[in-house]
C-alpha positions as semicolon CSV with decimal commas, in nm:
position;residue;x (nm);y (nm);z (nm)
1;X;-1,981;6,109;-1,181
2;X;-1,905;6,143;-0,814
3;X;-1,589;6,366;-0,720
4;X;-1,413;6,248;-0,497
5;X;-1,328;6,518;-0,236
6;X;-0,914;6,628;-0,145
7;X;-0,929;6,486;0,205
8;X;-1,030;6,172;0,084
9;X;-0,774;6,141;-0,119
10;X;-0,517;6,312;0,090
11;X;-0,600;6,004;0,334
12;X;-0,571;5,769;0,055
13;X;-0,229;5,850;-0,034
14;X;-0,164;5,825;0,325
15;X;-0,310;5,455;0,349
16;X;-0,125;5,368;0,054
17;X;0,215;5,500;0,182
18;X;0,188;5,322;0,541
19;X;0,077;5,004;0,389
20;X;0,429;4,993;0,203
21;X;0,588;5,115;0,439
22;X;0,453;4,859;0,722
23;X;0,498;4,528;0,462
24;X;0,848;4,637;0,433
25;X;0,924;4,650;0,793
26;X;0,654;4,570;1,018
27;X;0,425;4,798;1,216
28;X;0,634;4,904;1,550
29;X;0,937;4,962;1,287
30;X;0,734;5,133;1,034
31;X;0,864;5,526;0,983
32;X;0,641;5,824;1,026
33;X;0,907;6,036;0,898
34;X;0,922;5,796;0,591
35;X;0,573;5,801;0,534
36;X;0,512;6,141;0,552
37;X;0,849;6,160;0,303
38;X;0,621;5,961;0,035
39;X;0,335;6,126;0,040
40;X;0,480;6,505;0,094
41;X;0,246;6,568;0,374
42;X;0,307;6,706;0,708
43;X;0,280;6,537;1,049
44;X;-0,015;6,777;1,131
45;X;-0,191;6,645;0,774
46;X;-0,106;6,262;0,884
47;X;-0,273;6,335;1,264
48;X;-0,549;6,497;1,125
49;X;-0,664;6,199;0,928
50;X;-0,509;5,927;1,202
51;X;-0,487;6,027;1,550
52;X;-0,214;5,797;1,675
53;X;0,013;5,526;1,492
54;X;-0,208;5,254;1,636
55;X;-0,529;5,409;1,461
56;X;-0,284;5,434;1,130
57;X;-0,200;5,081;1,147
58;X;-0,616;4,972;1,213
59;X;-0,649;5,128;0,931
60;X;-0,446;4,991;0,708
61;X;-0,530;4,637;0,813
62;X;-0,915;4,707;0,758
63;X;-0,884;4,912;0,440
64;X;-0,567;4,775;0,258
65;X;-0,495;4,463;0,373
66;X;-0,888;4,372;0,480
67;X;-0,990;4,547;0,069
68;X;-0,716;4,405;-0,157
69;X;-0,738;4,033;0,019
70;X;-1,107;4,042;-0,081
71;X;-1,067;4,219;-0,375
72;X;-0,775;3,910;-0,525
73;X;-0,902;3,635;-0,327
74;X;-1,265;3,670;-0,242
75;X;-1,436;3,868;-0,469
76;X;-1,379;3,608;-0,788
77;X;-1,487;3,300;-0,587
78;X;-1,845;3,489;-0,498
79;X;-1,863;3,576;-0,844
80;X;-1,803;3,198;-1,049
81;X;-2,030;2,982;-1,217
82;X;-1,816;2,712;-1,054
83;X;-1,620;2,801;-0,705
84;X;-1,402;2,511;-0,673
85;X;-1,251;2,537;-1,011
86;X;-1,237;2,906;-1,006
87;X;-1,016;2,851;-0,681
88;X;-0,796;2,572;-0,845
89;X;-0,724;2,839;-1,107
90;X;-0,650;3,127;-0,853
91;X;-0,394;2,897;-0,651
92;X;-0,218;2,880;-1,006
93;X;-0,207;3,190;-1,090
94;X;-0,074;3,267;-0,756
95;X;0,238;3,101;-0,805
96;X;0,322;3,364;-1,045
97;X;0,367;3,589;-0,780
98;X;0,694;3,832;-0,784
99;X;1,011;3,817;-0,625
100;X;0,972;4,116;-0,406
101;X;0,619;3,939;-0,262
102;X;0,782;3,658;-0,160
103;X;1,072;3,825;0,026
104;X;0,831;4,068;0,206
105;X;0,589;3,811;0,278
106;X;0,194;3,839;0,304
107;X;0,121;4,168;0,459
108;X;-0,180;3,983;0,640
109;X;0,073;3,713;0,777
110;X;0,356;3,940;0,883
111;X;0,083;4,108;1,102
112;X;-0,034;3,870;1,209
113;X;0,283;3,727;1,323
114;X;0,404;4,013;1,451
115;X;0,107;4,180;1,602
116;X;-0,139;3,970;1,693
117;X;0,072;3,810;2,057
118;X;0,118;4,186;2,183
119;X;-0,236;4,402;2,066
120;X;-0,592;4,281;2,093
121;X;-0,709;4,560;1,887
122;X;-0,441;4,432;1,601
123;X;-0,544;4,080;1,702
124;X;-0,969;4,133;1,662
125;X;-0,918;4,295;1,288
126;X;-0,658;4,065;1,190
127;X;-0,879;3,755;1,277
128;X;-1,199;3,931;1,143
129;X;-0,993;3,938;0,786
130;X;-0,903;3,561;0,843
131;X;-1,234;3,445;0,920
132;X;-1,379;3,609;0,618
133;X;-1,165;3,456;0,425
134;X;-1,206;3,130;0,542
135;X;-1,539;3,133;0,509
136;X;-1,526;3,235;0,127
137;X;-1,342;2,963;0,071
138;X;-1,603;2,763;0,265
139;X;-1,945;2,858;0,051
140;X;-1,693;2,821;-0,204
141;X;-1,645;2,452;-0,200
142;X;-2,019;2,432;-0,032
143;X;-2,147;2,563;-0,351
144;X;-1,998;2,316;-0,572
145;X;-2,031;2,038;-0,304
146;X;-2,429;2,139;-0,372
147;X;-2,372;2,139;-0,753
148;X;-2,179;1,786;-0,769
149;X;-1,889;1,933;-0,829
150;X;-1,706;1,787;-0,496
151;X;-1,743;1,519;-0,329
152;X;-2,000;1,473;-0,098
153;X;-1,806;1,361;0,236
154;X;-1,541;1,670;0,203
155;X;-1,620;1,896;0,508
156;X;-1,609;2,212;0,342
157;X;-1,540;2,394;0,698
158;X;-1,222;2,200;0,761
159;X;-1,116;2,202;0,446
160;X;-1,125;2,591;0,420
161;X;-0,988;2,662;0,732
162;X;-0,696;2,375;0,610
163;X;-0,634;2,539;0,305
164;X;-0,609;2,911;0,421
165;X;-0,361;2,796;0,676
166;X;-0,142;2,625;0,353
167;X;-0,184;2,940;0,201
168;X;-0,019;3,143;0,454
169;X;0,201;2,869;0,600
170;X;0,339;2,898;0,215
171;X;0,452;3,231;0,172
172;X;0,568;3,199;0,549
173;X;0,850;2,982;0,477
174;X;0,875;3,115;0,121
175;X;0,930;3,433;0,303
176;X;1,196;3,280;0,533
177;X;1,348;3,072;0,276
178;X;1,371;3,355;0,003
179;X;1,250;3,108;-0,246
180;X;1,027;3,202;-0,538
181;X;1,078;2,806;-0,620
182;X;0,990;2,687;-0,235
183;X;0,667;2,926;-0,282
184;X;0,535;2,793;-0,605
185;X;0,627;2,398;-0,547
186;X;0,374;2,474;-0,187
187;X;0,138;2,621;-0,365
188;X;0,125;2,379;-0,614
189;X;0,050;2,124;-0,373
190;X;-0,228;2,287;-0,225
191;X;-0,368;2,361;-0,563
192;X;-0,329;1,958;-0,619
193;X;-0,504;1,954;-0,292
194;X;-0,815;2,119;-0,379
195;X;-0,832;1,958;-0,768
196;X;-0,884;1,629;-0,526
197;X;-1,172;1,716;-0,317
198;X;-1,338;1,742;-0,696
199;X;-1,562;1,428;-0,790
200;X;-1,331;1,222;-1,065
């Protein structure tokens, strides 16, 4: 078994703590002091690992908010026997979401919100994260499109890039609204959404 080595995880625990710390109140608002309070660490551990706050926040957008995205929302699709109905299931289960998600928001969509009009840097790994996600969705619904499963005269790119804008357009007013019920009657839509692009 491979150990894993006490920088790695020293960094780790600092991912985790600015991650939290930025979905609760953005990046330019997010606390150094607070972060460092989490994890116990000194500023002199923090710089060591992340030369600047703009490097920290990179960071967690590629390696939190870039890994758990594909780990919830990407990962299953690539690994079903049948895409389209594996996605109709994860936009139910989704609605299940708790009440402290939906007043935070999406992490990915408060950045992107916040970030992405005033940094290119912020902007470039925020849209990377998008397009990969758009595109799973897309050789989602190709694959099944290719198996029968939906219909043939669905354009899988459109649809995709139409249903990860629903997606965050959802817990965007959700958000606003501070509405678990708002959240899961949009969802629910888009779920009913994708169940028609399916061949009756």
């Amino acid at each position: 078994m491979e150990t894993i080595r006490q920088p790695d995880l020293t960094r780790q625990r600092i991912l985790e703590a600015s991650f939290k710390e930025i979905h609760r109140h953005g990046f330019q608002a997010a606390s150094i002091a607070n972060i460092l309070a989490d994890t116990g660490l000194t500023k002199g551990a923090l710089y060591h690992h992340f030369p600047s706050k703009k490097a920290l926040g990179l960071a967690v957008v590629d390696e939190m908010v870039g890994v758990r995205l594909n780990e919830r929302n990407i990962r299953p699709l690539h690994a079903a026997a049948h895409p389209a109905h594996t996605l109709i299931e994860l936009l139910g289960d989704k609605q299940h979401q708790d009440e402290e998600y939906i007043r935070l928001g999406c992490p990915l969509n408060n950045l992107m919100q916040e970030m992405s009009p005033v940094d290119e840097a912020f902007r470039i790994r925020l849209t990377h994260i998008l397009e990969r996600w758009q595109l799973a969705f897309e050789e989602a619904l190709r694959r099944s499109q290719m198996a029968g499963e939906v219909r043939k005269e669905v354009n899988c790119h459109a649809a995709a890039l139409f249903i990860v804008s629903a997606w965050e357009g959802c817990t965007g007013i959700a958000k606003n609204m501070q509405s678990v019920d708002v959240y899961r009657a949009c969802m629910s839509q888009l779920q009913s959404y994708v169940a028609s692009l399916l061949q009756n």
